[in-house]
ROLO-537719 format. One record per atom (N, C-alpha, C): residue in one letter; x, y, z; residue number from 1. Coordinates in nm, 3 decimals. Layout:
   residu        xx        yy        zz   num
        a         X         Y         Z   NUM
...
end
This chain:
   residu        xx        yy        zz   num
        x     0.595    -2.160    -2.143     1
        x     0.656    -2.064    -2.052     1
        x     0.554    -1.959    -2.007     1
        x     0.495    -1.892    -2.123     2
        x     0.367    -1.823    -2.057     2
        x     0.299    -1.853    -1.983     2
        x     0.219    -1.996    -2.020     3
        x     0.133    -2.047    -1.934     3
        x     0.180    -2.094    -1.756     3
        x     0.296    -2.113    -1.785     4
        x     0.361    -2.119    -1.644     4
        x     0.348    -2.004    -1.562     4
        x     0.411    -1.916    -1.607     5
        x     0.391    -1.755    -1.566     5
        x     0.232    -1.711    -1.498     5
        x     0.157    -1.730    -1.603     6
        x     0.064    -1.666    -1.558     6
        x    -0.026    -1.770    -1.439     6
        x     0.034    -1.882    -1.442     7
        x    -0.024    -2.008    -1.347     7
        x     0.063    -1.957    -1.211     7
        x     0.168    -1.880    -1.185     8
        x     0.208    -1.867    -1.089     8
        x     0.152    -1.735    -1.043     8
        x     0.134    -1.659    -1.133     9
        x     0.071    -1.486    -1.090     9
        x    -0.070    -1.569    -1.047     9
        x    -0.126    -1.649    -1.074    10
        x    -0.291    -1.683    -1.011    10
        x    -0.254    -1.775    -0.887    10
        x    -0.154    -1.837    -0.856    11
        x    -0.111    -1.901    -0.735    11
        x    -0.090    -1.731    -0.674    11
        x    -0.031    -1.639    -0.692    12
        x     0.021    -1.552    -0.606    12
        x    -0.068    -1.472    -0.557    12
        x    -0.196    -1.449    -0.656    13
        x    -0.304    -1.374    -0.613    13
        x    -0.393    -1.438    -0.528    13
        x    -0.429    -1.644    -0.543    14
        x    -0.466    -1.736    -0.411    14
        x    -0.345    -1.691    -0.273    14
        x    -0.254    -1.714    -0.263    15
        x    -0.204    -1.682    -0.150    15
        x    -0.270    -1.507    -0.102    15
        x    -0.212    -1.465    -0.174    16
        x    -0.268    -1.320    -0.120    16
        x    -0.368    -1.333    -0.032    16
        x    -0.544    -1.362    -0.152    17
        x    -0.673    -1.363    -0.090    17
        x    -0.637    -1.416     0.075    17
        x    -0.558    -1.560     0.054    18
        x    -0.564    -1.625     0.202    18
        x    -0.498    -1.549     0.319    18
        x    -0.424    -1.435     0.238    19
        x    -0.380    -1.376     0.375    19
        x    -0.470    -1.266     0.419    19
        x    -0.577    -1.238     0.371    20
        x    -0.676    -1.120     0.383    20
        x    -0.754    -1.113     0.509    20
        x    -0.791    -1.204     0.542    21
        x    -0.832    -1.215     0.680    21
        x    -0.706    -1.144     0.817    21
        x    -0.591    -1.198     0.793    22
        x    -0.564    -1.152     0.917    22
        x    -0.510    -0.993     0.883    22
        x    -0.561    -0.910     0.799    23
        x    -0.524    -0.781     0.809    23
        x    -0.646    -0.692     0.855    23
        x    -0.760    -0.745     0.922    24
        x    -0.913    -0.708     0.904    24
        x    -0.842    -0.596     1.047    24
        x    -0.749    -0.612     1.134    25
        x    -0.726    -0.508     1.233    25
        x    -0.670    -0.345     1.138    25
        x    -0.724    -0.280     1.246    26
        x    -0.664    -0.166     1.209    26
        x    -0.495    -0.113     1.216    26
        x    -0.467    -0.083     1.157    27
        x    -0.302    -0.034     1.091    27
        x    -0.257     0.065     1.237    27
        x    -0.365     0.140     1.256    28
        x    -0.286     0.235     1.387    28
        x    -0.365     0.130     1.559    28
        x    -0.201     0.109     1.576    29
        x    -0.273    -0.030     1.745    29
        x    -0.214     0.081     1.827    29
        x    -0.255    -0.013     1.962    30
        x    -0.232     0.066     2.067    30
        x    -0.086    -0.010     2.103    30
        x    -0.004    -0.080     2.079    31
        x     0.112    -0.100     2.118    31
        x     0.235    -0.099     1.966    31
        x     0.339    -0.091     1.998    32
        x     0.452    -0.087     1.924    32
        x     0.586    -0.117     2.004    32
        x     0.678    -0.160     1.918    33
        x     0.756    -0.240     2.003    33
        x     0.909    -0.246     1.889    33
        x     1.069    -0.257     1.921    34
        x     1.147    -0.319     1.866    34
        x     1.214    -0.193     1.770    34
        x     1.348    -0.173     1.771    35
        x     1.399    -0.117     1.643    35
        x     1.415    -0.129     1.530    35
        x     1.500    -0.117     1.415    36
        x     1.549    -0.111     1.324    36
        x     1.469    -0.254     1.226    36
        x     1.495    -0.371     1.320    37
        x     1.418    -0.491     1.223    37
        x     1.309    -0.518     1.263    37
        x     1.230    -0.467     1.347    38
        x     1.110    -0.394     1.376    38
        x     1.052    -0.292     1.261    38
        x     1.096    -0.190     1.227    39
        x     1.077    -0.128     1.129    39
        x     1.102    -0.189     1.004    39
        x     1.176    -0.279     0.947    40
        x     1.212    -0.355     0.830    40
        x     1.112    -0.459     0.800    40
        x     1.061    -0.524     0.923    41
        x     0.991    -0.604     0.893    41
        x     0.818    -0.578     0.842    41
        x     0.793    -0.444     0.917    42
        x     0.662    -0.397     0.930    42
        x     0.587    -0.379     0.751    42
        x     0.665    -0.334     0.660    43
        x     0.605    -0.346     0.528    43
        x     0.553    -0.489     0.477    43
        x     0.676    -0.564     0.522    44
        x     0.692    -0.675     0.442    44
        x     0.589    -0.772     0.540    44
        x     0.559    -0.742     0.637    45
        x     0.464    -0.822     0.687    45
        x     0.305    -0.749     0.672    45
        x     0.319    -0.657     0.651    46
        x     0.178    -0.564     0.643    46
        x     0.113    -0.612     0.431    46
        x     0.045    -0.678     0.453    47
        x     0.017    -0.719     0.313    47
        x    -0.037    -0.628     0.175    47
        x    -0.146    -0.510     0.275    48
        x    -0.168    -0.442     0.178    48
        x    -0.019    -0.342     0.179    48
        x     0.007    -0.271     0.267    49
        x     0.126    -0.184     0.252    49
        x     0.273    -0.269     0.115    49
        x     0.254    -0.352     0.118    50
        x     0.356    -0.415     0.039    50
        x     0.308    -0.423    -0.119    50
        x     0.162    -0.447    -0.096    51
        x     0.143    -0.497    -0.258    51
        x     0.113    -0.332    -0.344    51
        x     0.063    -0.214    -0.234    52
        x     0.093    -0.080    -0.261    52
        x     0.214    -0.029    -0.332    52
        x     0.331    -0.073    -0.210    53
        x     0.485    -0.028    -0.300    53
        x     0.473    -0.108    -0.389    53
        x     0.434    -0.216    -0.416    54
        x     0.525    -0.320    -0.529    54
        x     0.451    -0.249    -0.668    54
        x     0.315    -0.177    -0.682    55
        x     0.263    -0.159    -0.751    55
        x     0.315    -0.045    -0.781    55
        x     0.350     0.048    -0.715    56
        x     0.414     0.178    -0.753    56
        x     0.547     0.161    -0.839    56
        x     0.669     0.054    -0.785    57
        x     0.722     0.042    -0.873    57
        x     0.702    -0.031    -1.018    57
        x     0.611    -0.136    -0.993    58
        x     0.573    -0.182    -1.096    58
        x     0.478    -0.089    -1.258    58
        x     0.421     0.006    -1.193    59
        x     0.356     0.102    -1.300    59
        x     0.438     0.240    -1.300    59
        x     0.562     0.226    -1.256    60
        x     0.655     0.287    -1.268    60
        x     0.746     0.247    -1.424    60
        x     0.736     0.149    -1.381    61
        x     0.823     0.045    -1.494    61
        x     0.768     0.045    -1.606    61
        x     0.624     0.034    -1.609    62
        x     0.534     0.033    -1.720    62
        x     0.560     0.195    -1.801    62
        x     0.573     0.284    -1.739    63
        x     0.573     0.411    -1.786    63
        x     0.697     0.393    -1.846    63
        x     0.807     0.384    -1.783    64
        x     0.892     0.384    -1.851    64
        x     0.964     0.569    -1.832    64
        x     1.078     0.563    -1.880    65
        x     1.148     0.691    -1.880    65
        x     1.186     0.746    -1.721    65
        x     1.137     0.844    -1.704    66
        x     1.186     0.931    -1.572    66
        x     1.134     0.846    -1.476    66
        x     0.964     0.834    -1.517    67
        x     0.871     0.746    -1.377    67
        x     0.955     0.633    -1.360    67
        x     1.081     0.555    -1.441    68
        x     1.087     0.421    -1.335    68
        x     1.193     0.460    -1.195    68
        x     1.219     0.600    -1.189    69
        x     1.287     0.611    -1.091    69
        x     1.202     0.721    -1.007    69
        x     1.119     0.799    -1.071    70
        x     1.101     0.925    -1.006    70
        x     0.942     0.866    -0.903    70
        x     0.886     0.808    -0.951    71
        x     0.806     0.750    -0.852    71
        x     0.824     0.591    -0.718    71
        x     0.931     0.533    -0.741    72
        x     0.983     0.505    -0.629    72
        x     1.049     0.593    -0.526    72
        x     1.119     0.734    -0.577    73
        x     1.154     0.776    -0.502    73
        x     1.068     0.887    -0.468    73
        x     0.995     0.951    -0.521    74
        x     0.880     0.964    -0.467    74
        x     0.776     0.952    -0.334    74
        x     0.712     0.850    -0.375    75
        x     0.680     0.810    -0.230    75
        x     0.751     0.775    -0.112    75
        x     0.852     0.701    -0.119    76
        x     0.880     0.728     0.035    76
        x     0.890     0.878     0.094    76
        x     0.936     0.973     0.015    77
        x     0.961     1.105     0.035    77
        x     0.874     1.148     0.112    77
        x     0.728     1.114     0.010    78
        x     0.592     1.203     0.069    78
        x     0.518     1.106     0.222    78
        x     0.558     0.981     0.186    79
        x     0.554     0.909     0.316    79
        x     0.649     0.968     0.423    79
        x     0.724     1.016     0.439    80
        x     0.785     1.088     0.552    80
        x     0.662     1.195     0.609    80
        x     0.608     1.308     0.512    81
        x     0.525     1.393     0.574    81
        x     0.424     1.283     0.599    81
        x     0.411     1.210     0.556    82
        x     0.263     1.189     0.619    82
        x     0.302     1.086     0.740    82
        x     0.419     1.064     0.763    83
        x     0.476     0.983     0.908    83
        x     0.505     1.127     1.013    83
        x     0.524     1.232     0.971    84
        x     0.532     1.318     1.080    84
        x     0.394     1.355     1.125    84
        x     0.288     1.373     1.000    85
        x     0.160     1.438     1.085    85
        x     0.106     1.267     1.197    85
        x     0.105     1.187     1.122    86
        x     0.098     1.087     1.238    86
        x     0.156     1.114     1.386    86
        x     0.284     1.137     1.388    87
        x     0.382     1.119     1.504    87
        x     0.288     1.295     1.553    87
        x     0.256     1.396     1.522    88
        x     0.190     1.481     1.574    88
        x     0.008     1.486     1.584    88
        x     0.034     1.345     1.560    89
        x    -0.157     1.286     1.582    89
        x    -0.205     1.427     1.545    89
        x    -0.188     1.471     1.350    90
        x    -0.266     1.539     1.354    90
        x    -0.406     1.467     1.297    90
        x    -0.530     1.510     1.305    91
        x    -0.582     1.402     1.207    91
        x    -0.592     1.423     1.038    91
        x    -0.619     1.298     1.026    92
        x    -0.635     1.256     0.889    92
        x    -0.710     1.125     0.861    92
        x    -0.845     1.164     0.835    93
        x    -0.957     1.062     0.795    93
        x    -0.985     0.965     0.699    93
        x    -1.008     0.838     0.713    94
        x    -1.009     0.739     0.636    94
        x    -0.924     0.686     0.639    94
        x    -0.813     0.635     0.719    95
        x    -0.673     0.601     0.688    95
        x    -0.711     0.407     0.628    95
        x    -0.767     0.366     0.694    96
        x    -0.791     0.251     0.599    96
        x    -0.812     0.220     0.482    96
        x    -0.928     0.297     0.465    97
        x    -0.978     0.316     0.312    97
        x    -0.922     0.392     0.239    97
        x    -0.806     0.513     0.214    98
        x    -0.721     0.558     0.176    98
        x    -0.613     0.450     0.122    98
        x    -0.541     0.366     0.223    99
        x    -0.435     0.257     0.162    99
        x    -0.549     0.160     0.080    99
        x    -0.664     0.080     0.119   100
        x    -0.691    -0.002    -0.005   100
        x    -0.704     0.035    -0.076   100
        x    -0.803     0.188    -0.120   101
        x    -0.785     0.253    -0.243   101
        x    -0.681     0.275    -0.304   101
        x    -0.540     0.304    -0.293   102
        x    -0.421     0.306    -0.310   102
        x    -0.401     0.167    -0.399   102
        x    -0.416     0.096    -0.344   103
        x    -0.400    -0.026    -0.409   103
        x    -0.515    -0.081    -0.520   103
        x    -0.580    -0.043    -0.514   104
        x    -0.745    -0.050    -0.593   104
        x    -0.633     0.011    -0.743   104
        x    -0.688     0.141    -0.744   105
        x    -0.645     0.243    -0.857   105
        x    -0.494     0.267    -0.857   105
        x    -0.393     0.183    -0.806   106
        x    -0.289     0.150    -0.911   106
        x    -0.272     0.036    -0.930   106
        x    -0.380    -0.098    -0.909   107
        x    -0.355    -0.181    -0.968   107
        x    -0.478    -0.182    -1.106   107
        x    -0.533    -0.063    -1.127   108
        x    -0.629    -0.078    -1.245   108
        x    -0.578     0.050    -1.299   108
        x    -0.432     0.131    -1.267   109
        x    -0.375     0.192    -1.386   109
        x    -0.291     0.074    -1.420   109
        x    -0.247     0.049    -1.353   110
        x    -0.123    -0.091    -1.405   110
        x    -0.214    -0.191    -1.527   110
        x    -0.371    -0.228    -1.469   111
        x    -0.405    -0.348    -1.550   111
        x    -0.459    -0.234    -1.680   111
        x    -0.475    -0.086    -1.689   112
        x    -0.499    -0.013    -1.805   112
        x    -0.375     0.008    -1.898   112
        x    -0.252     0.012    -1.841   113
        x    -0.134     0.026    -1.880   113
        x    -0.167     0.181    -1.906   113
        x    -0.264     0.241    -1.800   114
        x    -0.268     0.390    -1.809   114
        x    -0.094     0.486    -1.814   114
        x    -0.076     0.573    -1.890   115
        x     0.022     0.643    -1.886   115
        x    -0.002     0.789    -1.856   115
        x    -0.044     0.851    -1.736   116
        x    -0.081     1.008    -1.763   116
        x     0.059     1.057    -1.767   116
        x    -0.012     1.229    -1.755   117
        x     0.110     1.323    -1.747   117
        x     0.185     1.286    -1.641   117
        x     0.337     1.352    -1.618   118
        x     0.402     1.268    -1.501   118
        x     0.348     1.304    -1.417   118
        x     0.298     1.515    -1.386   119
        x     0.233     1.541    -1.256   119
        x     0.151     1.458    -1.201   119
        x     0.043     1.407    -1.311   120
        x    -0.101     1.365    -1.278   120
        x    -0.044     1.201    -1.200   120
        x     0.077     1.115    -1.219   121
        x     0.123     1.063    -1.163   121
        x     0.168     1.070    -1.022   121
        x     0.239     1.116    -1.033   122
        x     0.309     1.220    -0.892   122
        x     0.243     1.212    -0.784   122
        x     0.082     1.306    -0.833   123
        x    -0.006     1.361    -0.730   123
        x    -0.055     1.247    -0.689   123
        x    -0.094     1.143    -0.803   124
        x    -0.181     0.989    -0.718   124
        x    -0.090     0.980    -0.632   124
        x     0.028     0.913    -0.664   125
        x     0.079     0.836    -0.570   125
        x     0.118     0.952    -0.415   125
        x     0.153     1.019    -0.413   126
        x     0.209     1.145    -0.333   126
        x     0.046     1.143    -0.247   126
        x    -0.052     1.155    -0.266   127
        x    -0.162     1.144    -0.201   127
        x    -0.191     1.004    -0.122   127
        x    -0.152     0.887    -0.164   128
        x    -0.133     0.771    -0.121   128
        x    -0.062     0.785    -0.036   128
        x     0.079     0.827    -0.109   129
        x     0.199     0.810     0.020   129
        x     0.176     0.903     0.148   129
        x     0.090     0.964     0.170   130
        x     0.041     1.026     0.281   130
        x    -0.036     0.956     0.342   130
        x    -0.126     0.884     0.332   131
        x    -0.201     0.757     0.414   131
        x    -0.084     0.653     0.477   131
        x    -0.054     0.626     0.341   132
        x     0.026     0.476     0.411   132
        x     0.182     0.529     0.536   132
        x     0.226     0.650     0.498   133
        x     0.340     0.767     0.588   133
        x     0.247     0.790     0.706   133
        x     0.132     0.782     0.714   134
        x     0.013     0.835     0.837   134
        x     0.016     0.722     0.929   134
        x    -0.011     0.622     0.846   135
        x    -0.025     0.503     0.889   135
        x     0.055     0.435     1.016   135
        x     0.213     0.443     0.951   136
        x     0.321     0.415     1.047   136
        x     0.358     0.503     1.122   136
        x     0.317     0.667     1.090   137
        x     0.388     0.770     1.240   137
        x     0.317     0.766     1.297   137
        x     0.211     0.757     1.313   138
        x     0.114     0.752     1.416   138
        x     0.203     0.606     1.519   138
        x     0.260     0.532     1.474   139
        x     0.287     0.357     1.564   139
        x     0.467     0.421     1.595   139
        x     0.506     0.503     1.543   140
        x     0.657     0.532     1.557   140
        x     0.654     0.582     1.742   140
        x     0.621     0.713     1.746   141
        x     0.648     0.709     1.909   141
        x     0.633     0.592     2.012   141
        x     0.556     0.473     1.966   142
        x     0.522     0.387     2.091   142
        x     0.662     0.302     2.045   142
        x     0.738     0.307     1.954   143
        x     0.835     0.174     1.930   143
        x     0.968     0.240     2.039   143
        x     1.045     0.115     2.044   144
        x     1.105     0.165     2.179   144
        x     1.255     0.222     2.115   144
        x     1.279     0.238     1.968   145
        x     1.380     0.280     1.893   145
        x     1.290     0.391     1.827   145
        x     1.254     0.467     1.795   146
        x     1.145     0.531     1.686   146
        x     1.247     0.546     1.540   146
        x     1.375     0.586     1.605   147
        x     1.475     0.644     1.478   147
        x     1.528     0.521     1.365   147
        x     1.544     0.392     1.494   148
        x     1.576     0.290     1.425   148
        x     1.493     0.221     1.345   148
        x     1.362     0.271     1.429   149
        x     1.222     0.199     1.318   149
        x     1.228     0.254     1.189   149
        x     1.222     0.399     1.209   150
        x     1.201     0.438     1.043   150
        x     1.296     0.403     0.952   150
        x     1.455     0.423     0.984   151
        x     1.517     0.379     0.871   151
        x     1.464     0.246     0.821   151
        x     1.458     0.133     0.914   152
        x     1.428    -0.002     0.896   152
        x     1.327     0.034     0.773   152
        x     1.242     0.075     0.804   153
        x     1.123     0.095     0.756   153
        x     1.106     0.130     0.602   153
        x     1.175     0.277     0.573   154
        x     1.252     0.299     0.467   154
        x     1.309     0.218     0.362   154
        x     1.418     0.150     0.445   155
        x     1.455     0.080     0.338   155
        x     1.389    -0.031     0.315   155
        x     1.325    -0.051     0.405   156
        x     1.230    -0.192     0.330   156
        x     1.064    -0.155     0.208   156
        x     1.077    -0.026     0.234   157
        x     1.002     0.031     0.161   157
        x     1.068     0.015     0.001   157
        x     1.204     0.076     0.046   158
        x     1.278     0.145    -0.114   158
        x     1.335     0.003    -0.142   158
        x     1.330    -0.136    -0.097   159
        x     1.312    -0.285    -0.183   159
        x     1.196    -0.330    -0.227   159
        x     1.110    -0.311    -0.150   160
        x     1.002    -0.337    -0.242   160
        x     0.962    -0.254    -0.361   160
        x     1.027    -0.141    -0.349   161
        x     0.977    -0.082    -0.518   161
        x     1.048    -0.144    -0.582   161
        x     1.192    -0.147    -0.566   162
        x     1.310    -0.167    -0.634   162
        x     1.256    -0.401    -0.705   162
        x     1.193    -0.390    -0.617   163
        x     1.107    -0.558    -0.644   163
        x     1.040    -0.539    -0.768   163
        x     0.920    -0.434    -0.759   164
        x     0.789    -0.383    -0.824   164
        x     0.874    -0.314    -0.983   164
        x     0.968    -0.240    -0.984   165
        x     1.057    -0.226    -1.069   165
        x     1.096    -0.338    -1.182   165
        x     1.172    -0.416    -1.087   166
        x     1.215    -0.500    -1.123   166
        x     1.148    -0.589    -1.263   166
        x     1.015    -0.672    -1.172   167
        x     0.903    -0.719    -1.185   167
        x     0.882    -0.659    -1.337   167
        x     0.830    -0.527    -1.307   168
        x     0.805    -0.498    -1.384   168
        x     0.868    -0.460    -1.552   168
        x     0.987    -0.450    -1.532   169
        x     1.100    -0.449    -1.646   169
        x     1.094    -0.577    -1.718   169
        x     1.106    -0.715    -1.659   170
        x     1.109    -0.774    -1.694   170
        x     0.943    -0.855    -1.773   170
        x     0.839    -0.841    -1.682   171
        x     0.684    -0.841    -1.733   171
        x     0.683    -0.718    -1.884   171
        x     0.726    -0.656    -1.899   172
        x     0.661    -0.527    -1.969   172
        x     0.693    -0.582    -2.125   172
        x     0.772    -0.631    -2.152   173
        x     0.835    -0.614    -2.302   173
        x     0.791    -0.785    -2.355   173
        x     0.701    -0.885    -2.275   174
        x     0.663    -0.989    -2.305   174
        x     0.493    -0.983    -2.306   174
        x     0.493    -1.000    -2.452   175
        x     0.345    -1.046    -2.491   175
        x     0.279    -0.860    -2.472   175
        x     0.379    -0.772    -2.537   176
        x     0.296    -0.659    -2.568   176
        x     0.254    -0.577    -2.403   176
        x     0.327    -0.605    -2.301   177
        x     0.281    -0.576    -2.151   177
        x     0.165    -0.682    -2.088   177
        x     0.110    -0.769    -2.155   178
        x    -0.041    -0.805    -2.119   178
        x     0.001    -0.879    -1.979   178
        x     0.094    -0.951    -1.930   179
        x     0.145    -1.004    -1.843   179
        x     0.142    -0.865    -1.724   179
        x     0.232    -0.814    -1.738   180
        x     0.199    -0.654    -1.624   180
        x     0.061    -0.615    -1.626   180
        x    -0.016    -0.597    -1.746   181
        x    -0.173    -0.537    -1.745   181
        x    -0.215    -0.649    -1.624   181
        x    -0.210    -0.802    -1.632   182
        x    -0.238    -0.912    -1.591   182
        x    -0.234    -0.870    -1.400   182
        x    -0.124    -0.875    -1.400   183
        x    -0.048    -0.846    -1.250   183
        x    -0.133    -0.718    -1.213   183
        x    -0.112    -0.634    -1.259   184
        x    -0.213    -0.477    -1.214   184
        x    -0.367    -0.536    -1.177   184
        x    -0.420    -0.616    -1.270   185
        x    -0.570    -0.697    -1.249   185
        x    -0.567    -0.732    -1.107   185
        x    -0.496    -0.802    -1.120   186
        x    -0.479    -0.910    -0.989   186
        x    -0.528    -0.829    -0.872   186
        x    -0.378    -0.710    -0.840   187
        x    -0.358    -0.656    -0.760   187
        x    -0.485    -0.571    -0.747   187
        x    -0.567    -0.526    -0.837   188
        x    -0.690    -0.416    -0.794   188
        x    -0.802    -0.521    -0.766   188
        x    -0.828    -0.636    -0.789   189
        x    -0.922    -0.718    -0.709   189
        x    -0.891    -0.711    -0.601   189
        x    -0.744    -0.766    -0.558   190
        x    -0.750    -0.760    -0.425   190
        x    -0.742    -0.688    -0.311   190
        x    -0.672    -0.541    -0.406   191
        x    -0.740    -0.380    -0.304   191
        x    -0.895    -0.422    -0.265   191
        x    -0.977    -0.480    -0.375   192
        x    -1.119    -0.435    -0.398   192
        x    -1.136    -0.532    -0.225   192
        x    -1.054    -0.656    -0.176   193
        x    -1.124    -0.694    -0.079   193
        x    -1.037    -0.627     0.031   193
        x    -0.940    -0.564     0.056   194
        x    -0.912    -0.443     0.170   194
        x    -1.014    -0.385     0.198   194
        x    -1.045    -0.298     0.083   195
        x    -1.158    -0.195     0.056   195
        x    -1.305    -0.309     0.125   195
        x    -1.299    -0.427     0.067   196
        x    -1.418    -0.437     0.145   196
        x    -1.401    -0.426     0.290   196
        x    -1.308    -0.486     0.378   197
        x    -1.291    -0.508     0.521   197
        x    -1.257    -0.377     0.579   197
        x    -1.223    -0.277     0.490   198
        x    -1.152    -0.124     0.560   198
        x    -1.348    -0.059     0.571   198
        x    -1.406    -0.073     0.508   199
        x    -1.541    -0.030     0.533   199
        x    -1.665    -0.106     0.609   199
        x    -1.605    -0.254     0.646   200
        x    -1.663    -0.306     0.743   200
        x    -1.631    -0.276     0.869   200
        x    -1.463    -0.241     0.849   201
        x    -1.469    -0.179     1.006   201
        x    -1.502    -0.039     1.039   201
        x    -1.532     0.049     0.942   202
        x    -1.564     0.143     0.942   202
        x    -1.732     0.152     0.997   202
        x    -1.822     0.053     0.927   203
        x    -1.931     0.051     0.959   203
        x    -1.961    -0.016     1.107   203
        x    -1.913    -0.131     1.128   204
        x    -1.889    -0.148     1.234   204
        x    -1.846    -0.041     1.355   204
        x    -1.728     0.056     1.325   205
        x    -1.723     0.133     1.441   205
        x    -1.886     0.276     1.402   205
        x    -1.908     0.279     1.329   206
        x    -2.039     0.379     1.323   206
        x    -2.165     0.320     1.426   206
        x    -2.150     0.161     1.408   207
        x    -2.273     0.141     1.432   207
        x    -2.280     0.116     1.597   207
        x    -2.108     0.120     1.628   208
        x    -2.089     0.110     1.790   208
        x    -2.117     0.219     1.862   208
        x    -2.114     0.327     1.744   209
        x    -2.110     0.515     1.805   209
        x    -2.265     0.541     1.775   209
        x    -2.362     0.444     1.716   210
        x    -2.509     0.480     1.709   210
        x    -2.528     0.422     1.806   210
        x    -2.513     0.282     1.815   211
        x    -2.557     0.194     2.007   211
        x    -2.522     0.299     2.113   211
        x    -2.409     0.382     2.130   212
        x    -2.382     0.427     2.222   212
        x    -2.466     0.536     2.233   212
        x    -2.495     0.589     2.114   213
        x    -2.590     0.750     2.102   213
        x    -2.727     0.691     2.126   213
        x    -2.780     0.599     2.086   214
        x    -2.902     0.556     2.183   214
        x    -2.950     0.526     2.351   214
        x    -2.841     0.535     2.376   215
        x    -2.850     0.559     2.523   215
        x    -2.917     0.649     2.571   215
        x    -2.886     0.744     2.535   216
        x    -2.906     0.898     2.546   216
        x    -3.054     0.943     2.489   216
        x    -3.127     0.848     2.364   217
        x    -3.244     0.920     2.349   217
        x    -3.272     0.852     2.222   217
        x    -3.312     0.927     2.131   218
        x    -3.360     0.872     1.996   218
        x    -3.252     0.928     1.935   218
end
């Protein structure tokens, strides 16, 4: 039964890798489109944004006590402010590399079975949930519902914790957690290749803004 288990968490982390390529675009486009299942669908199709929540609830679960509720509800919360400074294009830098990191360092508190104080919890994720909340207000005014997007949005947020929860209740109390430590692994390799493509396009757009500054001189 173990060995089954953990043969399917390494099938789940191959699918993942294979979907890594088509997220190499950037999170804020120039078009948006569709209400309510427009907004529902957008987590669950956005790969890193999903394996983010699932991890929040999942090292939610691991903590155990207040955190398996107080950090699902949590972030979406703080994802709201960070969906309004979007929708008021204020800025906020790095938004790529902000969500893979997100996913990086809670899938290597998850694979530590780290437990901090709850604040010191809180603040990670609450700092996250401001990237990935940035992420989508910035795309909310162009959708042709904005109000219907976010609920959509929302609640497809507050299932995937309620997934990551789940997941995790049931992973935690088999084989001492090592199965959840396992899953947290997974998941921070494969921040680690966001993180690679969120800084290729980063370098990439630097090196389009040096071509262009050579025009001009040395």
């Amino acid at each position: 039964m173990i060995h089954r288990r953990l043969a399917a968490l390494a099938g789940l982390a191959g699918l993942v890798a294979l979907m890594l390529p088509q997220v190499a675009a950037a999170h804020i486009t120039a078009t948006g489109s569709g209400g309510f299942t427009a907004g529902f669908e957008h987590p669950l199709s956005g790969y890193d944004h999903f394996l983010a929540m699932f991890a929040v609830g999942l090292w939610g679960a691991q903590m155990g006590g207040r955190q398996v509720w107080q950090l699902p509800v949590t972030f979406p919360l703080i994802m709201v402010v960070g969906g309004v400074i979007g929708i008021l294009g204020l800025p906020l830098p790095g938004i790529e590399i902000g969500i893979a990191l997100s996913i990086v360092v809670l899938g290597l508190a998850i694979a530590a079975g780290w437990k901090p104080y709850e604040w010191v919890a809180l603040a990670i994720i609450s700092v996250f949930a401001l990237y990935h909340g940035y992420a989508h207000g910035a795309e909310l005014p162009l959708a042709a519902d904005p109000a219907d997007f976010a609920i959509g949005f929302v609640l497809a947020t507050g299932m995937i914790h309620v997934i990551g929860v789940g997941v995790g209740l049931i992973l935690e109390p088999i084989r001492g957690g090592q199965l959840s430590r396992g899953l947290g692994a997974i998941i921070a390799v494969v921040g680690l290749g966001f993180l690679a493509l969120a800084l290729g396009y980063l370098q990439s757009q630097l090196g389009f803004l040096q071509g262009g500054l050579s025009l001009f001189g040395h």
